[in-house]
Every structure is written in C-alpha cells, then in structure tokens.
N, C-alpha and C positions, 0 to 999 in steps of 0.2 A: 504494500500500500504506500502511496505515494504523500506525504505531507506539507511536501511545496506549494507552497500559492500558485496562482496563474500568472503572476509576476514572474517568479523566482524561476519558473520553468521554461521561461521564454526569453531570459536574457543569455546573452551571449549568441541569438540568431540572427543578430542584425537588428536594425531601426525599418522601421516599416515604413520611412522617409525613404529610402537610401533609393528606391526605384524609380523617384520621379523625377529626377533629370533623364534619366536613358527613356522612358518611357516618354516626357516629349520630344527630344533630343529626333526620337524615332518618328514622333507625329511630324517636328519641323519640316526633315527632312525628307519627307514622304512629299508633302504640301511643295517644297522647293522640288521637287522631280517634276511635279507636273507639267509647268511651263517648259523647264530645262530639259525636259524629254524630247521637248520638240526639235530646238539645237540639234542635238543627237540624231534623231531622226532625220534632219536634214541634210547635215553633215554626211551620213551614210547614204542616203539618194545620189546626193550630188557625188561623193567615189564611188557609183552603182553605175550614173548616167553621163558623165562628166570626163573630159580630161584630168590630168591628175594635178596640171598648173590649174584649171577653176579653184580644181578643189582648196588648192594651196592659196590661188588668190580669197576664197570664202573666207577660209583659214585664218590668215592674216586681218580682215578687219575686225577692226577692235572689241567692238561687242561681241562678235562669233564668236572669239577665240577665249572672251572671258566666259562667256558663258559655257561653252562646250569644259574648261578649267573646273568652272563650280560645278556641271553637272558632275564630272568626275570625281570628285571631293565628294559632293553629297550620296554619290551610286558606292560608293565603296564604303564609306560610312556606315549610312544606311544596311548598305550589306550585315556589313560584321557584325552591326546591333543587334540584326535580326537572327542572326546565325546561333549569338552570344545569347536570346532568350532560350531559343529550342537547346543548343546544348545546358544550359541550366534546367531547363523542365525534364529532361529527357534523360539523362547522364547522369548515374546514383552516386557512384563512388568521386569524394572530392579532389583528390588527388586525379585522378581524369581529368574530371570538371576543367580544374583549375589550366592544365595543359593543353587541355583542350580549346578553352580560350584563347589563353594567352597567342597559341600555333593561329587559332583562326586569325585574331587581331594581326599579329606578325604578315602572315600572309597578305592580306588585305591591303596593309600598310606599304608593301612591295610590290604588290599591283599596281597600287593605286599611282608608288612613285615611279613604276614602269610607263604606266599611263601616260602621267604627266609629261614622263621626259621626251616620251614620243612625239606628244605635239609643244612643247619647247624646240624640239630639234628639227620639225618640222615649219615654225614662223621663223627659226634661223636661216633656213634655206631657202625661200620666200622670200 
C-alpha cells in the first residue's frame, strides 16, 4: 500500500508547463509552412519546367530566396518536433528515448544545414 500523497508521487516527472513551448513552437511552424509551401512548390515547377539559369535567376531574387531559407528552417524544425512527440509517446525505455532524440535532432540539424548550403552555393553562382 502506497502512503504518498498525489503530490509526492508525481514529483520528479516533470512540470506539466514544460510542453508548451514545443507544443506551439509546432502550431507556429505549421501556420508559417502554409504560405512558405508555396515558395517551395514553385521553386520545384520552375526546375521541373524551366532552364536551370530561370531557375537560378528565381533563385537569386531576394524574396524567393528568403523565403524558400525560412521554409527550410521551419520544414526541418517542424520535422524533428514532430518526430520528437511520437518517439516520446511510442519508445518505453529512457535510455532509447533519450538517443533517440537527440540522433533525430542531430540529423535534422544536418539536413537542414545540407539544405541551406545548397542554395547558398547556389545564389553564389548566380
């Protein structure tokens, strides 16, 4: 028989604050995909339909080329966030958990700066 309070039993599992920054963090960046999808989309038509200098000219002006930046930022983001609830819900043991995250973020985080360097190295040459 257990004699701890519903207090005593439930400390040391966290604050039941702690989830609501990732949990907007994940609404923001959902909300910022929508538009910045479009970017994306367009970008991909025009290297579907297009010479590869359009492409490069799209590229190059200034709004494209920020926006197609933050969609990447927010698409890999995004990602990891989402990745990082289901392996939390899904994944018993912590010692997993916890590597398991950490490997997703990492990844993510190298994508993402794969991404980036692509079209940096891309308005270079443009």
């Amino acid at each position: 028989m257990d004699y701890r309070s519903p207090l005593a039993r439930v400390r040391g599992l966290g604050s039941a604050k702690a989830g609501t920054h990732h949990w907007w963090m994940q609404r923001v960046t959902a909300v910022a995909l929508i538009p910045l999808s479009f970017w994306a989309i367009a970008l991909l038509d025009l290297c579907m339909n297009s010479s590869y200098q359009q492409s490069i000219i799209w590229l190059s002006q200034p709004l494209n080329s920020v926006c197609i930046v933050a969609w990447i930022l927010a698409v890999f983001y995004h990602s990891a966030l989402g990745l990082q609830v289901v392996i939390e819900d899904y994944v018993a043991a912590e010692g997993a958990k916890i590597i398991a995250v950490w490997s997703v973020n990492l990844v993510f985080l190298l994508l993402a700066l794969a991404a980036l360097l692509a079209v940096f190295r891309v308005l270079s040459i443009g």
